[in-house]
Backbone as a chain_set.jsonl record, in Angstrom:
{"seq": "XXXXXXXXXXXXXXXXXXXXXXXXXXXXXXXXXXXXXXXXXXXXXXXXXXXXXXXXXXXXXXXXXXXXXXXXXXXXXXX", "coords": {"N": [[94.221, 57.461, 210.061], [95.668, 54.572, 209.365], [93.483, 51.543, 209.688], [93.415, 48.551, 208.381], [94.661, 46.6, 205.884], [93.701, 45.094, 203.336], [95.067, 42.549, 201.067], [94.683, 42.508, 198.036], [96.123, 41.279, 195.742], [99.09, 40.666, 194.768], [99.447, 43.324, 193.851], [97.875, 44.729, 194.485], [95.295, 46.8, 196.735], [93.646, 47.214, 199.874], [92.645, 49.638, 201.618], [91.293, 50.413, 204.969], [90.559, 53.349, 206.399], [89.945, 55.354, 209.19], [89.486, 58.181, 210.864], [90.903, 59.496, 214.499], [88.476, 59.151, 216.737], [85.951, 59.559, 215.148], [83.465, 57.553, 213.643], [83.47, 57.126, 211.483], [84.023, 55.549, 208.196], [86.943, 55.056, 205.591], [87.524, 54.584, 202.478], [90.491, 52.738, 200.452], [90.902, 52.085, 197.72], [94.22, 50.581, 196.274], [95.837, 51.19, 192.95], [98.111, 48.932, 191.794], [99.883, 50.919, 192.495], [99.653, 53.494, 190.882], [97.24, 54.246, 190.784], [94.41, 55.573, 192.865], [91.716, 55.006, 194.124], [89.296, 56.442, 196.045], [86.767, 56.221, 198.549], [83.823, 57.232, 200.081], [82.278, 55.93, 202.553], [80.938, 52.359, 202.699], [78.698, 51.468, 200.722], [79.218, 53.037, 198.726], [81.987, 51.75, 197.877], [81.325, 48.889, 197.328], [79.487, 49.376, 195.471], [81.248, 50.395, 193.724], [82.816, 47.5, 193.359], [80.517, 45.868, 192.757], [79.2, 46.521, 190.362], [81.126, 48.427, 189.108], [80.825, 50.938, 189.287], [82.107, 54.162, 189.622], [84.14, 55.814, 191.992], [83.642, 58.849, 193.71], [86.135, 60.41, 194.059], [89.396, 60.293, 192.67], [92.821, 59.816, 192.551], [95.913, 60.388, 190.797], [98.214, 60.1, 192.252], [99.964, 59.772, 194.752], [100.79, 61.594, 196.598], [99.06, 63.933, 196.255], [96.697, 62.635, 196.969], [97.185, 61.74, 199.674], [97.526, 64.714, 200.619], [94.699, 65.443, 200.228], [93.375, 63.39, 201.932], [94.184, 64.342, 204.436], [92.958, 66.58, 204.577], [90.345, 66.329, 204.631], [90.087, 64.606, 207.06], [90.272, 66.731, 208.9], [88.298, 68.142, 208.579], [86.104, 66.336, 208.731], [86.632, 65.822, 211.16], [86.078, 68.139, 212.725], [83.405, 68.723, 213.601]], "CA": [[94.928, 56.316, 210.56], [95.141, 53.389, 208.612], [92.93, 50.228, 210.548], [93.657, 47.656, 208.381], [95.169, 46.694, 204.744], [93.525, 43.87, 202.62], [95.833, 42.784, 199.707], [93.604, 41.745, 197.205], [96.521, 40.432, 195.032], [100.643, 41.503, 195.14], [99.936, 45.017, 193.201], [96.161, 45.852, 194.296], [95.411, 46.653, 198.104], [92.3, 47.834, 199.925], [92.747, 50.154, 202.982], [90.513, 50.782, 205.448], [91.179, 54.409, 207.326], [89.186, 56.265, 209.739], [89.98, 59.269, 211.832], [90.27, 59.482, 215.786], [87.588, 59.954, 217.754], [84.641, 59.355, 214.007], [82.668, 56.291, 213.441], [83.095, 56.683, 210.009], [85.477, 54.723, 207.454], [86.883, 55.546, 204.201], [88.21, 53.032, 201.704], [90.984, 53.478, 199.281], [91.454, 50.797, 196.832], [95.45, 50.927, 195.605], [95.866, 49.62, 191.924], [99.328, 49.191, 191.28], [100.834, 52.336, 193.142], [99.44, 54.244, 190.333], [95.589, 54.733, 190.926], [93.979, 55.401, 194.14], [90.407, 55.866, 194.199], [88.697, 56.831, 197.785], [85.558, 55.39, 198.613], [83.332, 57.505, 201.102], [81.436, 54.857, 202.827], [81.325, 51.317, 202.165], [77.868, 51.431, 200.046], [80.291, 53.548, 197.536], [83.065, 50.432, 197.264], [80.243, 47.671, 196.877], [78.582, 49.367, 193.9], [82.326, 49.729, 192.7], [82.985, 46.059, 193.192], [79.291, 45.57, 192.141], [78.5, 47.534, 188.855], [81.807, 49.3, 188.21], [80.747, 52.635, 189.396], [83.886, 54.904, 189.713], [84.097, 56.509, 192.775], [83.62, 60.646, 193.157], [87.401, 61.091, 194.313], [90.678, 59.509, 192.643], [94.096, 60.328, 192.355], [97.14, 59.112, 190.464], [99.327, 60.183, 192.79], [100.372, 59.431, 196.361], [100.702, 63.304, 197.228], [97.65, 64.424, 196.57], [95.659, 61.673, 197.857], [97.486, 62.182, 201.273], [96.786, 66.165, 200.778], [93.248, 65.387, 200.2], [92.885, 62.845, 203.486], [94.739, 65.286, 205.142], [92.068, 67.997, 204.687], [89.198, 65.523, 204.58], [89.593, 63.976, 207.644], [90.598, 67.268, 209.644], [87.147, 68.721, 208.306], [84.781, 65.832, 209.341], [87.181, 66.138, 213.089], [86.04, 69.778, 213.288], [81.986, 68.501, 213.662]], "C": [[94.44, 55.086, 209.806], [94.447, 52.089, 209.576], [93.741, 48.888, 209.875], [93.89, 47.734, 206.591], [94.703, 45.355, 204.646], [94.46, 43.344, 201.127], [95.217, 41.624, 199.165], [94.551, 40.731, 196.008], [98.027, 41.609, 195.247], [100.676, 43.0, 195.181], [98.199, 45.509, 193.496], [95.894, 45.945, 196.08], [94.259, 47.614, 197.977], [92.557, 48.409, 201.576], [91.627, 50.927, 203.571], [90.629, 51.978, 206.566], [89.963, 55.463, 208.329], [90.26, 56.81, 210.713], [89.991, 59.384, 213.375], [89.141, 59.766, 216.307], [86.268, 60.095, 216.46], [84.732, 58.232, 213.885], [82.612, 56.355, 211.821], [84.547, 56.478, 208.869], [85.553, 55.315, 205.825], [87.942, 54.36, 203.548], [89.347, 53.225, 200.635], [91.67, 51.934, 198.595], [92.816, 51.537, 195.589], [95.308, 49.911, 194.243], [97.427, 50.479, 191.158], [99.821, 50.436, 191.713], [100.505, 53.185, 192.832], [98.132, 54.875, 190.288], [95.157, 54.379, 192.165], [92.438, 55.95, 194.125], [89.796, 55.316, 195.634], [87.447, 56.939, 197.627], [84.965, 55.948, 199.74], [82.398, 56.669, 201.259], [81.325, 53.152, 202.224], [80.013, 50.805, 200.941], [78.621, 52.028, 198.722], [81.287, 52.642, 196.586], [81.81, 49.583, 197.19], [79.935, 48.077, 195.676], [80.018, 49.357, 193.382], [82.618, 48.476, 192.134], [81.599, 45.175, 192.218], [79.123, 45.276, 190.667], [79.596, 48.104, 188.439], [81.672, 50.177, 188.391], [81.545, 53.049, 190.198], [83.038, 55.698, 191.125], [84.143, 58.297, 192.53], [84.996, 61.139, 193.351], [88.425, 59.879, 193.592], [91.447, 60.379, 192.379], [95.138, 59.677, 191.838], [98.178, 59.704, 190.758], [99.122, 60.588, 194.317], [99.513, 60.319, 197.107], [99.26, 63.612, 197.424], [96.642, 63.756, 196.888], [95.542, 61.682, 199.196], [96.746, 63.9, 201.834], [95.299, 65.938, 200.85], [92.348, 64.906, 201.433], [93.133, 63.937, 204.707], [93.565, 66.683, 205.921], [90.792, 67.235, 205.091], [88.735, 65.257, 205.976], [89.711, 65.375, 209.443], [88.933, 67.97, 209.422], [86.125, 67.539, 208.959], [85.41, 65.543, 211.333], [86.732, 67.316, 213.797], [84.158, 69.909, 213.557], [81.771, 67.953, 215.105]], "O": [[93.29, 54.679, 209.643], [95.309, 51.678, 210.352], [94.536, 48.235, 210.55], [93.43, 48.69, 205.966], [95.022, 44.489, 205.46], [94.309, 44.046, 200.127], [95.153, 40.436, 199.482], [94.061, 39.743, 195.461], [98.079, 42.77, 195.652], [101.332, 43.759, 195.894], [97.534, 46.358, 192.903], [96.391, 45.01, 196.708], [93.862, 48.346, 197.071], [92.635, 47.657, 202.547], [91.06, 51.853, 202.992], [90.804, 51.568, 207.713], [89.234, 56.271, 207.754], [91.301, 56.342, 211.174], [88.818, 59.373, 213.75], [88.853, 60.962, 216.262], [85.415, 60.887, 216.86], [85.819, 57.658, 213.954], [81.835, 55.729, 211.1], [85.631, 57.058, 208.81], [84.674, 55.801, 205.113], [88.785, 53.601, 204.027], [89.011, 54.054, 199.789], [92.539, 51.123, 198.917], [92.725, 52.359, 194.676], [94.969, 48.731, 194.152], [97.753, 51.51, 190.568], [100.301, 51.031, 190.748], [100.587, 54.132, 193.615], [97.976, 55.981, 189.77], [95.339, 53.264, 192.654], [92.11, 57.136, 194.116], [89.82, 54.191, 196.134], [86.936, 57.62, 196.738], [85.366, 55.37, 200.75], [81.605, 56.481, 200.336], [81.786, 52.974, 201.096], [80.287, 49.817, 200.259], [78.543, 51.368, 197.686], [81.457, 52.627, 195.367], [81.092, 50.368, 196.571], [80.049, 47.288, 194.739], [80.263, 48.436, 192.603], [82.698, 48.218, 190.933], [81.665, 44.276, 191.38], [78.972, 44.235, 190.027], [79.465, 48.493, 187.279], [82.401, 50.874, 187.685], [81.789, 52.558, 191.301], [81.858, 56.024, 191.256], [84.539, 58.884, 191.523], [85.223, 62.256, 192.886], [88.28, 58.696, 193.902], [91.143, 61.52, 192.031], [95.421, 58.543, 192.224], [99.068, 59.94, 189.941], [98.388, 61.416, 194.856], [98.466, 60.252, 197.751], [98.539, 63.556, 198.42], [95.59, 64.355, 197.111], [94.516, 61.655, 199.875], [95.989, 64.231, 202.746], [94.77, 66.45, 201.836], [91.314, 65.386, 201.896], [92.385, 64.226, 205.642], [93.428, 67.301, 206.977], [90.206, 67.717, 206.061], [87.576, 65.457, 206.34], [89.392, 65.096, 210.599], [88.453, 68.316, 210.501], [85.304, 67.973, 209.767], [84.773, 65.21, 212.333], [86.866, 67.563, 214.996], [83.637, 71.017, 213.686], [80.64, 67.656, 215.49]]}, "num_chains": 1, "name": "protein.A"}
């Protein structure tokens, strides 16, 4: 479930999504429609914003970014 959408500028957006019922957030900075990289934890996006260090998950495309939350967030629901 998405919480909340920051739009960092027309074509770049920063969404903040956690799962029912987990205390824990995941970040997915949109650039331009075309690159989505997913940010476990917010110590992950800081050093991005920081230093530039790429996150461990992206996708350049929608689909499989959704497939990926999809599975992601049904696996840390099943703890």
């Amino acid at each position: 479930m998405v919480i909340y959408t920051d739009y960092i500028t027309p074509s770049r957006t920063l969404e903040t999504i956690s799962s029912e019922g987990s205390n824990e957030y995941l970040y997915i900075y949109n650039y331009e429609g075309i690159h989505y990289r997913l940010f476990i934890g917010l110590l992950e996006l800081t050093e991005f914003f920081e230093s530039g260090t790429e996150p461990k998950y992206d996708f350049t495309d929608e689909g499989d970014l959704d497939l990926f939350l999809g599975e992601y967030l049904k696996d840390i629901n099943s703890f």
